[in-house]
PDB file with one MODEL, atoms N, CA, C and O in Angstrom:
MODEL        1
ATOM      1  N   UNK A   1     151.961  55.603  93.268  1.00  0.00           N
ATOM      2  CA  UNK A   1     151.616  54.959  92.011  1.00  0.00           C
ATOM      3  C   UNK A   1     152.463  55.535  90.889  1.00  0.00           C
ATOM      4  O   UNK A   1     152.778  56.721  90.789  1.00  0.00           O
ATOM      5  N   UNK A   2     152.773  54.613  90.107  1.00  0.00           N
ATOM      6  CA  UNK A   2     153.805  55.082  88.627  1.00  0.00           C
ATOM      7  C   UNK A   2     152.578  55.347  87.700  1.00  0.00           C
ATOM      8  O   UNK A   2     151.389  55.176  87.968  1.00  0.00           O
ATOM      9  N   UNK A   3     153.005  55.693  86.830  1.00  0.00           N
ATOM     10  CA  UNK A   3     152.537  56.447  85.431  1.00  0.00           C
ATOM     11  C   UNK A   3     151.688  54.954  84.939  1.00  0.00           C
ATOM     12  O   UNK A   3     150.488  54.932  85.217  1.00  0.00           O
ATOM     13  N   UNK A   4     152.147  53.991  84.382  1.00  0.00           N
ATOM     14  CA  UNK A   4     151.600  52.666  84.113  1.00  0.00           C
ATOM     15  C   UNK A   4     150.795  51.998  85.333  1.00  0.00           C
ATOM     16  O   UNK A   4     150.211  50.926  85.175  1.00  0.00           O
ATOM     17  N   UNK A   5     150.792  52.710  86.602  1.00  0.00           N
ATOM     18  CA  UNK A   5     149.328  51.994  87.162  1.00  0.00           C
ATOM     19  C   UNK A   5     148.277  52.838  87.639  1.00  0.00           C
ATOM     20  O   UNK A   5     147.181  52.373  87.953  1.00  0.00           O
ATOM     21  N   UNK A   6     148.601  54.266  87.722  1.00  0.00           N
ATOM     22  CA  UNK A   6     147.741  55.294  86.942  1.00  0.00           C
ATOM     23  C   UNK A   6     146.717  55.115  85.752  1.00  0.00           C
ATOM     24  O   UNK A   6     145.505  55.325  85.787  1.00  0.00           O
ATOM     25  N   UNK A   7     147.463  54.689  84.718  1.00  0.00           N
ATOM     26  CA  UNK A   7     146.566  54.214  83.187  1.00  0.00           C
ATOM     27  C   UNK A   7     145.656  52.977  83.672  1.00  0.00           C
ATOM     28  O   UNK A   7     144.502  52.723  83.327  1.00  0.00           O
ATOM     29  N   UNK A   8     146.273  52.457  84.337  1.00  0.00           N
ATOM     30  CA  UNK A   8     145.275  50.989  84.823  1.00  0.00           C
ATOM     31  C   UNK A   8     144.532  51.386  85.262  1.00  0.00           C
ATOM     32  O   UNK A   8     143.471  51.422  84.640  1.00  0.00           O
ATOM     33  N   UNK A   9     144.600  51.957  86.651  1.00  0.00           N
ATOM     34  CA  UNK A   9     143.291  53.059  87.631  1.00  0.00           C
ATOM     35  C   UNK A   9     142.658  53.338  86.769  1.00  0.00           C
ATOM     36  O   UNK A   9     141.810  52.458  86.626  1.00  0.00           O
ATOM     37  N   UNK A  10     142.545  54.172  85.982  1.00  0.00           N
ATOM     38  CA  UNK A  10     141.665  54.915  85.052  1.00  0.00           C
ATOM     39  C   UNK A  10     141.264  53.829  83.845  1.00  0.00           C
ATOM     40  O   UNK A  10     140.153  53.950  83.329  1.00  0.00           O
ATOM     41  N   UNK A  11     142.175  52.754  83.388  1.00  0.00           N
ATOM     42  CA  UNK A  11     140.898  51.972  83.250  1.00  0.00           C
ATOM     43  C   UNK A  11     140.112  51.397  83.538  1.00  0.00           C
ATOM     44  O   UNK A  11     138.965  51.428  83.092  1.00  0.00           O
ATOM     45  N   UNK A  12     140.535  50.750  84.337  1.00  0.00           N
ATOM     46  CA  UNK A  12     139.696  49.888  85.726  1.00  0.00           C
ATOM     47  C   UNK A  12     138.695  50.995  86.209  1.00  0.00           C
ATOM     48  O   UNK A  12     137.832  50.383  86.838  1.00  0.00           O
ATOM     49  N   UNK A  13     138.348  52.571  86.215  1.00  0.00           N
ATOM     50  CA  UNK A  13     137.834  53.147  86.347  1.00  0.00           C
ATOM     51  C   UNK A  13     136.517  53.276  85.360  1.00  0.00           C
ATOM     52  O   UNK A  13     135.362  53.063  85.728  1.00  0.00           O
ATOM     53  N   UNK A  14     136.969  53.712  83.882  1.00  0.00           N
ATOM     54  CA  UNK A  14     136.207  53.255  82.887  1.00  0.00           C
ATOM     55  C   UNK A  14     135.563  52.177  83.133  1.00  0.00           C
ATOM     56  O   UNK A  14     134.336  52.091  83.179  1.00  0.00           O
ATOM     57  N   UNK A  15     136.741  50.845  83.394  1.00  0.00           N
ATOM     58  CA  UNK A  15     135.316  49.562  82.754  1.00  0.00           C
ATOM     59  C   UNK A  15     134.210  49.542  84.047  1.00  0.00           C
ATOM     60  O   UNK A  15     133.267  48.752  83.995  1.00  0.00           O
ATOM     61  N   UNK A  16     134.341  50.268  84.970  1.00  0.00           N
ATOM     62  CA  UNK A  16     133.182  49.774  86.256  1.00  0.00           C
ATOM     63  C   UNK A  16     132.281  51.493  85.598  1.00  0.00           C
ATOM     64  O   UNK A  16     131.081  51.302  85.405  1.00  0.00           O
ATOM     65  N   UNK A  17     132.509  52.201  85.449  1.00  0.00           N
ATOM     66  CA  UNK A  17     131.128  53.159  84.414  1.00  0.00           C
ATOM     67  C   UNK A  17     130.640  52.298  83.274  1.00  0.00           C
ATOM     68  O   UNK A  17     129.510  51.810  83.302  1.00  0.00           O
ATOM     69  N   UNK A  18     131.429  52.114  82.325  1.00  0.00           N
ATOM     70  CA  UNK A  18     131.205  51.290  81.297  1.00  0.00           C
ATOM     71  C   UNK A  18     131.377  50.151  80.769  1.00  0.00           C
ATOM     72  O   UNK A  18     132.048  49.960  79.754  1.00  0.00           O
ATOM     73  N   UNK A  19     130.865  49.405  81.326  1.00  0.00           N
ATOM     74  CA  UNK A  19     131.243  47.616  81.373  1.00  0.00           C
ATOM     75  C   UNK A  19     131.524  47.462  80.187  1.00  0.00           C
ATOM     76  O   UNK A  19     132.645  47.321  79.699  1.00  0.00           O
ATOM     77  N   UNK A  20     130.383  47.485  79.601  1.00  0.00           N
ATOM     78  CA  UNK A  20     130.264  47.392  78.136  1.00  0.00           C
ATOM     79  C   UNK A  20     131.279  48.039  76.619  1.00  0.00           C
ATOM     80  O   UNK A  20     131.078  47.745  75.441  1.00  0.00           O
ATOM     81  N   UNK A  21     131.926  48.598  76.957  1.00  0.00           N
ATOM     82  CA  UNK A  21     133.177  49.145  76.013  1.00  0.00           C
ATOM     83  C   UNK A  21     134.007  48.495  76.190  1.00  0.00           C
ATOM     84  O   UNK A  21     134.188  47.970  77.288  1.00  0.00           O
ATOM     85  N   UNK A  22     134.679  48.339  75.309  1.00  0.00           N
ATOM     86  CA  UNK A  22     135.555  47.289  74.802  1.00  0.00           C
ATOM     87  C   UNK A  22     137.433  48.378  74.782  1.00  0.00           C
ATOM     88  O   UNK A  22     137.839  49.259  74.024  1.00  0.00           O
ATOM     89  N   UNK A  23     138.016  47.749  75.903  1.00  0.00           N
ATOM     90  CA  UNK A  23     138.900  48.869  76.756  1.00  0.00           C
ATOM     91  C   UNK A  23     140.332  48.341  75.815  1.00  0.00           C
ATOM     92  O   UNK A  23     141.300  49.099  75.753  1.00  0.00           O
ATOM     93  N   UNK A  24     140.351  47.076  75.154  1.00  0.00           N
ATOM     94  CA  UNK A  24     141.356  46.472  74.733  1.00  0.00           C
ATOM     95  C   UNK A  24     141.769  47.868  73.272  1.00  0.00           C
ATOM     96  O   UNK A  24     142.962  48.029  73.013  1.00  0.00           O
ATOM     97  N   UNK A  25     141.003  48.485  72.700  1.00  0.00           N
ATOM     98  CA  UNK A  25     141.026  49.626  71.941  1.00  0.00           C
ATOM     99  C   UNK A  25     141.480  50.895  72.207  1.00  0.00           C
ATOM    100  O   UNK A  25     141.585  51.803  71.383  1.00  0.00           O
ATOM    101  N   UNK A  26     141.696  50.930  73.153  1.00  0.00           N
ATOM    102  CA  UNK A  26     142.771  52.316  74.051  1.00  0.00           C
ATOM    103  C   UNK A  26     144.127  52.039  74.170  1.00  0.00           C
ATOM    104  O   UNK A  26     144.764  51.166  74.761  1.00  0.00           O
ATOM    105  N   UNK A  27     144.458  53.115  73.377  1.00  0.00           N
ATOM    106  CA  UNK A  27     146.090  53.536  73.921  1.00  0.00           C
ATOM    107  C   UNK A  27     146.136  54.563  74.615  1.00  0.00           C
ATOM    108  O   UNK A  27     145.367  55.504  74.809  1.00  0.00           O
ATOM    109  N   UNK A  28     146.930  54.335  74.900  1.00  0.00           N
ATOM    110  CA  UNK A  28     147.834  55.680  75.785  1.00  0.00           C
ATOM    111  C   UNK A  28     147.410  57.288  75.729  1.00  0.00           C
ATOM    112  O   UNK A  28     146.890  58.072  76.524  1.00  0.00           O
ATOM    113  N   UNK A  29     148.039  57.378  74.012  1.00  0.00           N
ATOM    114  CA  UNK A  29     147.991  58.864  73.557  1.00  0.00           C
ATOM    115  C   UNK A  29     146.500  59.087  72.925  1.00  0.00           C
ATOM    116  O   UNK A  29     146.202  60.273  72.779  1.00  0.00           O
ATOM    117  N   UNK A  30     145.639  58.245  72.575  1.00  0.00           N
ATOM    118  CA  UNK A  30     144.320  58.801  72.018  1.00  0.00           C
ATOM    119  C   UNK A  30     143.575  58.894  72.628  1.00  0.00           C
ATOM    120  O   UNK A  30     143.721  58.207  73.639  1.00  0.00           O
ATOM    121  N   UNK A  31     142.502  59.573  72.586  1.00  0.00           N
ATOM    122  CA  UNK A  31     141.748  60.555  72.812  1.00  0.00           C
ATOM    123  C   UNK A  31     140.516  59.364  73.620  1.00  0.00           C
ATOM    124  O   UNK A  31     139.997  58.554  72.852  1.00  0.00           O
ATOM    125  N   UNK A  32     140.202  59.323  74.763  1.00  0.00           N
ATOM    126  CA  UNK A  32     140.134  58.393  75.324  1.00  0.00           C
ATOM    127  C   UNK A  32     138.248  58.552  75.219  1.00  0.00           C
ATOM    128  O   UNK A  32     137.654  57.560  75.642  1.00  0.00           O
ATOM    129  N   UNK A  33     137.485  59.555  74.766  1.00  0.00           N
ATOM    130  CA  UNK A  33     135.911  59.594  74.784  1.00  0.00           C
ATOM    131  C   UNK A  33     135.572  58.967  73.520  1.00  0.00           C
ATOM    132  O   UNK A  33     134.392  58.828  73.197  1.00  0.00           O
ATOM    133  N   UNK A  34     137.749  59.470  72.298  1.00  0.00           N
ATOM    134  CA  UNK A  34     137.002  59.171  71.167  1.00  0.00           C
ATOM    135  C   UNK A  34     137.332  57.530  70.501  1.00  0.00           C
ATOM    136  O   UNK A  34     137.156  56.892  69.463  1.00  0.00           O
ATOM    137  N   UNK A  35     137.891  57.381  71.794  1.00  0.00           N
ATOM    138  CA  UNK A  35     138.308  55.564  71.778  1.00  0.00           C
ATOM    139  C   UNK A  35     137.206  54.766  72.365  1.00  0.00           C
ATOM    140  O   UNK A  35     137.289  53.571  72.082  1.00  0.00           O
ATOM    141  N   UNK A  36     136.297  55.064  73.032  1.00  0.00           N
ATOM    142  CA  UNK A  36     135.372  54.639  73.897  1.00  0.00           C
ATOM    143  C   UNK A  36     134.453  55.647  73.833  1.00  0.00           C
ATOM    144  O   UNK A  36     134.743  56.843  73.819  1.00  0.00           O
ATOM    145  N   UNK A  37     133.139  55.102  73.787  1.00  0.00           N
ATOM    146  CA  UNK A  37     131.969  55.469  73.708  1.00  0.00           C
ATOM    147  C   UNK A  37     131.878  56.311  75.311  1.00  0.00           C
ATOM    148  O   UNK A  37     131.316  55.697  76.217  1.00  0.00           O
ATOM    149  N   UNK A  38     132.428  57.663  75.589  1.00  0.00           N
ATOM    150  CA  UNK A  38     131.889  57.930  76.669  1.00  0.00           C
ATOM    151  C   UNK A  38     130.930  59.161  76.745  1.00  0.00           C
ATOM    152  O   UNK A  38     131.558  60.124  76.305  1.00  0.00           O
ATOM    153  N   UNK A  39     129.907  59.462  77.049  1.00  0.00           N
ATOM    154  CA  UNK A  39     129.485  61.238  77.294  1.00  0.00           C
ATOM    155  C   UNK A  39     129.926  61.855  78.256  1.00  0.00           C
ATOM    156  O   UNK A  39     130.905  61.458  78.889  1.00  0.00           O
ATOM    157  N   UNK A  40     129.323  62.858  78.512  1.00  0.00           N
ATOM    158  CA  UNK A  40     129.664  63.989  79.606  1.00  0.00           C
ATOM    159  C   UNK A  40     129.659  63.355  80.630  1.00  0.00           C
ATOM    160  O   UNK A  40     130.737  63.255  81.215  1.00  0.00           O
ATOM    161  N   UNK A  41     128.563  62.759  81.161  1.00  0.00           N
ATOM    162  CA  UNK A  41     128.046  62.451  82.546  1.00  0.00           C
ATOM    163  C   UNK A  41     129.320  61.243  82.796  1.00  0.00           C
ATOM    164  O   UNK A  41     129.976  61.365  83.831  1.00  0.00           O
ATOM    165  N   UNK A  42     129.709  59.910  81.701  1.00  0.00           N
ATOM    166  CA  UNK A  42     130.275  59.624  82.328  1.00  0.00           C
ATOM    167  C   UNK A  42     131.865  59.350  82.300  1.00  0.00           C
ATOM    168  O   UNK A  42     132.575  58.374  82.543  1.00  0.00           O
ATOM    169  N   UNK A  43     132.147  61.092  81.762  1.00  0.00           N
ATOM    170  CA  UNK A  43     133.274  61.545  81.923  1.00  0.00           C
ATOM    171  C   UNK A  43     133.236  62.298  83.487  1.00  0.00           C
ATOM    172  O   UNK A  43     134.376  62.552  83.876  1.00  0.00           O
ATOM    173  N   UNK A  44     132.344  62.627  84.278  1.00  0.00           N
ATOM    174  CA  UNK A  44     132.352  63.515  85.336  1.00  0.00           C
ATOM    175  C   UNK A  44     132.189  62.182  86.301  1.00  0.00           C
ATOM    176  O   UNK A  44     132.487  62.406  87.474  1.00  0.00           O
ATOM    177  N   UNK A  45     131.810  60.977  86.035  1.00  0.00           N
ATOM    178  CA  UNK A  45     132.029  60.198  86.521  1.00  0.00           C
ATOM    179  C   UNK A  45     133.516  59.401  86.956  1.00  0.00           C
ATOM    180  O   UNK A  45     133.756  58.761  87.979  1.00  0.00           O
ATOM    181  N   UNK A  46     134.004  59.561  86.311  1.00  0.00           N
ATOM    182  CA  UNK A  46     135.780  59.349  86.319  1.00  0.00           C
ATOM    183  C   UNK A  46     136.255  59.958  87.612  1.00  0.00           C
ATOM    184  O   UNK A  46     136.787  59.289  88.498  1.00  0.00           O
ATOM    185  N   UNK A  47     135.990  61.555  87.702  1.00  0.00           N
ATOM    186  CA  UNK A  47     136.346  62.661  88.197  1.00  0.00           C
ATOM    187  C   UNK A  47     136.201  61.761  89.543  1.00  0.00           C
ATOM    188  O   UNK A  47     137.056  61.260  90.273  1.00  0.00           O
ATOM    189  N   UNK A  48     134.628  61.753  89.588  1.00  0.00           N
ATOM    190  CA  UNK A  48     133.982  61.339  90.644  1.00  0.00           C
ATOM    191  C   UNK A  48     134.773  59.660  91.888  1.00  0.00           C
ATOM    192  O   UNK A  48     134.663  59.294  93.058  1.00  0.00           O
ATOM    193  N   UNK A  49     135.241  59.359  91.071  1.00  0.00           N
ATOM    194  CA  UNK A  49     135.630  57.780  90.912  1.00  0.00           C
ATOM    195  C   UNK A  49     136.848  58.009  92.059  1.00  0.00           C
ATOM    196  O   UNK A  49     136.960  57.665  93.236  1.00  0.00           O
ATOM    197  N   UNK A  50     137.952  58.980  90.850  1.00  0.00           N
ATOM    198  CA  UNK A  50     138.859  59.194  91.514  1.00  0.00           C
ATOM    199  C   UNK A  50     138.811  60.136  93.151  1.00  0.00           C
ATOM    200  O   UNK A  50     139.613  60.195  94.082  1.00  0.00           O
ATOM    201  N   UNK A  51     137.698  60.663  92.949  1.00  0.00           N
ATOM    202  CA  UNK A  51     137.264  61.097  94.472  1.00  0.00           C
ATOM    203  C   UNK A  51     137.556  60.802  95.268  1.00  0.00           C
ATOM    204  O   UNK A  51     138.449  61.174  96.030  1.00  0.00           O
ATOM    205  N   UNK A  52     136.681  59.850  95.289  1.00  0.00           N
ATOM    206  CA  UNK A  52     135.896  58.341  95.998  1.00  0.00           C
ATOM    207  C   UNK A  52     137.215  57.523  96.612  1.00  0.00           C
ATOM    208  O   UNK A  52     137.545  57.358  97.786  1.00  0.00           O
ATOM    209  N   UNK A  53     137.913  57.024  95.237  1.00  0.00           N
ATOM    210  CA  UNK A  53     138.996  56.193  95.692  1.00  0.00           C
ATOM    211  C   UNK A  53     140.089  56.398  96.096  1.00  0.00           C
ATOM    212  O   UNK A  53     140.613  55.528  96.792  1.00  0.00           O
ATOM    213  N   UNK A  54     140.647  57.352  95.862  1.00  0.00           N
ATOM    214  CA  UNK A  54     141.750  58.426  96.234  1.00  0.00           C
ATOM    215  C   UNK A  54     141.626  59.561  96.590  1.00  0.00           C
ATOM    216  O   UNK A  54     142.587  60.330  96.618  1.00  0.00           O
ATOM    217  N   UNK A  55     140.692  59.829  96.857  1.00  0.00           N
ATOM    218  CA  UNK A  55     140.456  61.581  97.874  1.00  0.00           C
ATOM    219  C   UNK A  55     141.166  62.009  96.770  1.00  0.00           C
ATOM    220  O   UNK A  55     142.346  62.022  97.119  1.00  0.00           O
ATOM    221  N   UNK A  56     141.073  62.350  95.675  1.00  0.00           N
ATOM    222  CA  UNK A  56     141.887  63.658  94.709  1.00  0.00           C
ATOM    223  C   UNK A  56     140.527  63.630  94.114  1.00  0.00           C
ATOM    224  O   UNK A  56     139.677  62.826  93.731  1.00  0.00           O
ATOM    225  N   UNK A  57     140.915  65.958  94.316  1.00  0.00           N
ATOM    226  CA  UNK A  57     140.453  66.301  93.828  1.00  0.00           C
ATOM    227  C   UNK A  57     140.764  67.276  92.557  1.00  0.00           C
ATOM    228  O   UNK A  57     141.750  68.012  92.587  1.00  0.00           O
ATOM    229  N   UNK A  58     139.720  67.242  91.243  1.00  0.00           N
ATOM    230  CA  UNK A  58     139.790  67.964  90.309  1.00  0.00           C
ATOM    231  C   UNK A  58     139.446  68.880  90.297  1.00  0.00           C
ATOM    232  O   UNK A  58     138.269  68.543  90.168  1.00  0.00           O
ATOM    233  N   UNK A  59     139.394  70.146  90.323  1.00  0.00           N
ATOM    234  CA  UNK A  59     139.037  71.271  89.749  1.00  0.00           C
ATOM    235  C   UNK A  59     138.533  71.136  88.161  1.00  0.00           C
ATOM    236  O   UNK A  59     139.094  70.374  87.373  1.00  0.00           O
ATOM    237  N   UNK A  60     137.475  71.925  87.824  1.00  0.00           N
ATOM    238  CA  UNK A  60     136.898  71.799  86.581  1.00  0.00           C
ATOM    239  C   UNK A  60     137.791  72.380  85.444  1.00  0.00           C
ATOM    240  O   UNK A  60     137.699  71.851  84.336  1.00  0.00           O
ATOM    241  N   UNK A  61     138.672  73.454  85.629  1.00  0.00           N
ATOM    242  CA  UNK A  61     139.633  73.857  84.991  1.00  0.00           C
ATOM    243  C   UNK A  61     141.252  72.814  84.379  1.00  0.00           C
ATOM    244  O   UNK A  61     142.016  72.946  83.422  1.00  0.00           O
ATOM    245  N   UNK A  62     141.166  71.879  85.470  1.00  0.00           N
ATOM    246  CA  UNK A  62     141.688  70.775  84.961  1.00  0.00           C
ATOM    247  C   UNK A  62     141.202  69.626  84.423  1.00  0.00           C
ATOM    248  O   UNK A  62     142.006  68.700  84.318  1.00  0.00           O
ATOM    249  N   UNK A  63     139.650  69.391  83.913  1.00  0.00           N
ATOM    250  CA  UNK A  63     139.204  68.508  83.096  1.00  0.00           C
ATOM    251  C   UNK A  63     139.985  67.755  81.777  1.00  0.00           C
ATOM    252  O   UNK A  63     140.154  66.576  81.464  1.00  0.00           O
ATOM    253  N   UNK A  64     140.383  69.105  81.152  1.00  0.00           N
ATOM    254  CA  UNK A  64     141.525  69.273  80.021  1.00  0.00           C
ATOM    255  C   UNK A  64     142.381  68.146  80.209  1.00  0.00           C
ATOM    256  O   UNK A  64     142.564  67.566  79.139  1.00  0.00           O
ATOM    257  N   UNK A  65     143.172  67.443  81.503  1.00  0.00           N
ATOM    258  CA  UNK A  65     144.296  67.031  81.599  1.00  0.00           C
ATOM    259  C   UNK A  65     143.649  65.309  81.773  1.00  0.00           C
ATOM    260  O   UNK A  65     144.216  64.357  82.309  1.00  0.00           O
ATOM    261  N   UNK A  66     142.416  65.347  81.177  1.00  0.00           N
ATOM    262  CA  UNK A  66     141.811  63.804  81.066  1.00  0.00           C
ATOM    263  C   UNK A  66     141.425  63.241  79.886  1.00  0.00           C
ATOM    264  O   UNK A  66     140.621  62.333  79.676  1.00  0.00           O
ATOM    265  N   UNK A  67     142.399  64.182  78.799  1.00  0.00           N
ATOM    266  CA  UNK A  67     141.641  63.319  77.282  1.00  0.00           C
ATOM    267  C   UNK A  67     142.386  62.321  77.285  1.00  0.00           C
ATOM    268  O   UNK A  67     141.776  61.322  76.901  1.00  0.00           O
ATOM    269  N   UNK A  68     143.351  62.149  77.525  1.00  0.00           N
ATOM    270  CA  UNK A  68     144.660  60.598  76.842  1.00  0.00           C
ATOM    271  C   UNK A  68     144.893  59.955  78.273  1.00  0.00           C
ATOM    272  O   UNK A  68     144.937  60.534  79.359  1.00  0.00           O
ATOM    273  N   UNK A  69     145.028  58.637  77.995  1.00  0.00           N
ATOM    274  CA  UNK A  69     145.485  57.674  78.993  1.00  0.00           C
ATOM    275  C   UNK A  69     146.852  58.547  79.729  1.00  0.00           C
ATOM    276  O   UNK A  69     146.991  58.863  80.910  1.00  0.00           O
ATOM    277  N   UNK A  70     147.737  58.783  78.605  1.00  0.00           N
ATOM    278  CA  UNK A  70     149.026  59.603  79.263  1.00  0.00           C
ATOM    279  C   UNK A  70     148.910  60.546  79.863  1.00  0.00           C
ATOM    280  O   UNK A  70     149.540  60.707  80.908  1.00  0.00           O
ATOM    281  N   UNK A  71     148.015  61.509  79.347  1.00  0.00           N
ATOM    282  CA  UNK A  71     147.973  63.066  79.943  1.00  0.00           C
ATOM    283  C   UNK A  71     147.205  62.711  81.624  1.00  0.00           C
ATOM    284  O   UNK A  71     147.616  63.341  82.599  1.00  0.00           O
ATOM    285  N   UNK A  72     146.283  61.839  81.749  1.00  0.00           N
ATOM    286  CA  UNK A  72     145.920  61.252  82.836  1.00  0.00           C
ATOM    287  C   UNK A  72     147.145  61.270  84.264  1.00  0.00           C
ATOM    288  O   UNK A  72     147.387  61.843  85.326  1.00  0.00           O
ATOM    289  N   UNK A  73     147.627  60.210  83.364  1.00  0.00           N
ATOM    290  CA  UNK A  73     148.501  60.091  84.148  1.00  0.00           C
ATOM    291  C   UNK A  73     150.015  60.520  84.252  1.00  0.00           C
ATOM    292  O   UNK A  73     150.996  59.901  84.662  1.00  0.00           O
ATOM    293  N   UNK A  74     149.823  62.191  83.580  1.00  0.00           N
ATOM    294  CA  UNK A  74     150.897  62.513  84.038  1.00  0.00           C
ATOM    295  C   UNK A  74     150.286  63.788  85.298  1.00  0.00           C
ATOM    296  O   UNK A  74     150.992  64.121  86.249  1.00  0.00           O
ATOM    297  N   UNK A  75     148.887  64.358  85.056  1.00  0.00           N
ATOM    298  CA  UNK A  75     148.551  64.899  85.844  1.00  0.00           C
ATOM    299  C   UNK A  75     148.621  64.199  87.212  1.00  0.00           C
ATOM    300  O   UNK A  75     149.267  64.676  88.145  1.00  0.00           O
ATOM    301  N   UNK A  76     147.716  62.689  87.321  1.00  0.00           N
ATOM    302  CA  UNK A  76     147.620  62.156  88.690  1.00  0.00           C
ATOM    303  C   UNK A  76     148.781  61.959  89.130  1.00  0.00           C
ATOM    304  O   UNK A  76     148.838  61.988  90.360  1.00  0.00           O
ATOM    305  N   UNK A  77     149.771  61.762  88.585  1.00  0.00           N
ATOM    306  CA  UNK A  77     151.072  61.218  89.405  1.00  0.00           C
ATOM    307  C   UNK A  77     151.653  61.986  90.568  1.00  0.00           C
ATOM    308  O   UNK A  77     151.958  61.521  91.666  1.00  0.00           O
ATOM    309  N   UNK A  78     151.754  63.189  90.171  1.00  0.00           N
ATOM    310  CA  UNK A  78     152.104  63.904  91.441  1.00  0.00           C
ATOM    311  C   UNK A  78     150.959  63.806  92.753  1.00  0.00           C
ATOM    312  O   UNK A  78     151.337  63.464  93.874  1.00  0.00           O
ATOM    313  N   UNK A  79     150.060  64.022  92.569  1.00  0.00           N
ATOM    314  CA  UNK A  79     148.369  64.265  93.042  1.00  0.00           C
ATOM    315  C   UNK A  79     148.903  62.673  94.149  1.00  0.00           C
ATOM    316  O   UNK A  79     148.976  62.733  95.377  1.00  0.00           O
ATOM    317  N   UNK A  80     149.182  61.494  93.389  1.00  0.00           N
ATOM    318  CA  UNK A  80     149.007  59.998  94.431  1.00  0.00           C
ATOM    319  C   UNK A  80     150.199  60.030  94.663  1.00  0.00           C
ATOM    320  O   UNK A  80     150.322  59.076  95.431  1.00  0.00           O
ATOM    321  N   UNK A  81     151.415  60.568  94.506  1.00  0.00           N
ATOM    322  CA  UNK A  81     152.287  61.130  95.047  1.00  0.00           C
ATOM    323  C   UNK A  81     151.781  61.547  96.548  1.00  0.00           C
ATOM    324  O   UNK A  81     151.396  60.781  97.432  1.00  0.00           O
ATOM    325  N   UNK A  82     151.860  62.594  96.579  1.00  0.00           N
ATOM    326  CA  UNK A  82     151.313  63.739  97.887  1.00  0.00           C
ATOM    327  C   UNK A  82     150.796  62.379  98.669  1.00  0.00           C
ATOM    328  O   UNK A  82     151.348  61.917  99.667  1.00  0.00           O
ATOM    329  N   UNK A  83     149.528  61.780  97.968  1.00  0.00           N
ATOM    330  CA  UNK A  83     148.811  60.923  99.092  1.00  0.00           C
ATOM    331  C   UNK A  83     149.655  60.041  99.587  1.00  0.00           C
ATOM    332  O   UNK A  83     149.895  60.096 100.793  1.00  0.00           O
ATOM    333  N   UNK A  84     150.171  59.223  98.915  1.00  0.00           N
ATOM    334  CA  UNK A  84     151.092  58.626  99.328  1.00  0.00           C
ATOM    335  C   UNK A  84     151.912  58.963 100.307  1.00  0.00           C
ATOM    336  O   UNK A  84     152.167  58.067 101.112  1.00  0.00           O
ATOM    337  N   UNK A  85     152.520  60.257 100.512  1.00  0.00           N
ATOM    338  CA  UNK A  85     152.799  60.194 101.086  1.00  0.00           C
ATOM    339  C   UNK A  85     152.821  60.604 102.725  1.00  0.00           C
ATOM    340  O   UNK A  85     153.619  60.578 103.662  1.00  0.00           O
ATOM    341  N   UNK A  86     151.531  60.968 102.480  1.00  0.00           N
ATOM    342  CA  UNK A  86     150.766  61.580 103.575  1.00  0.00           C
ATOM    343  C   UNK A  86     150.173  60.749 104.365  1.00  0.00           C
ATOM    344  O   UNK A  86     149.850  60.832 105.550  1.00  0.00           O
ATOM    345  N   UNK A  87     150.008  59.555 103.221  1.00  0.00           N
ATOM    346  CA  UNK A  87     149.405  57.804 104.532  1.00  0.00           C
ATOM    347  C   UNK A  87     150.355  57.234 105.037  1.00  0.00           C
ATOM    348  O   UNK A  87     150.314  56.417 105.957  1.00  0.00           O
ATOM    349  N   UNK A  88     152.042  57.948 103.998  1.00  0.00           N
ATOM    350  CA  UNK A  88     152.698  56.860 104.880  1.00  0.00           C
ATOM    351  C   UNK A  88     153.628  57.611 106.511  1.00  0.00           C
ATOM    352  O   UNK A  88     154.551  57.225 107.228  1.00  0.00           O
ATOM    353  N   UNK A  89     152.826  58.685 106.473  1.00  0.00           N
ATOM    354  CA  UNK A  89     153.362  59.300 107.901  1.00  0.00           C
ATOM    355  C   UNK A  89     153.160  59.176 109.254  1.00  0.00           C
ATOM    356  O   UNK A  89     153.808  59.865 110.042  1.00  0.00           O
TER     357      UNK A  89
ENDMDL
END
């Protein structure tokens, strides 16, 4: 996955926690709890998401690297990297 379908994942992630937020209000670089109505729980939900759907895992020490659409996805990229290429062996 590239950097631009990373940001999608993770919104498409958001809108199935939060139907109801209005996702057209997110960019990239802002602060993505304070662009969208999210709390704790379903920020650990994200975490969770990406689990689920991609076997990656977070460490709590890297929470940090989930405020911005970008920072998202500059962390996951390597992360669906690896998988990638580990399914395609």
């Amino acid at each position: 996955m590239n950097q631009d379908q990373i940001r999608n994942e993770v919104k498409d992630i958001i809108s199935t926690i939060a139907p109801d937020e209005d996702l057209s209000v997110m960019t990239n670089s802002g602060v993505i709890r304070e662009e969208v109505d999210l709390d704790s729980m379903d920020f650990l939900d994200i975490i969770m998401e990406l689990r689920k759907r991609h076997k990656i895992e977070v460490p709590e020490e890297d929470y940090k690297y989930f405020a911005t659409l970008d920072s998202c996805a500059e962390y996951l990229e390597p992360k669906m990297q690896n998988l990638e290429m580990k399914t395609a062996n």
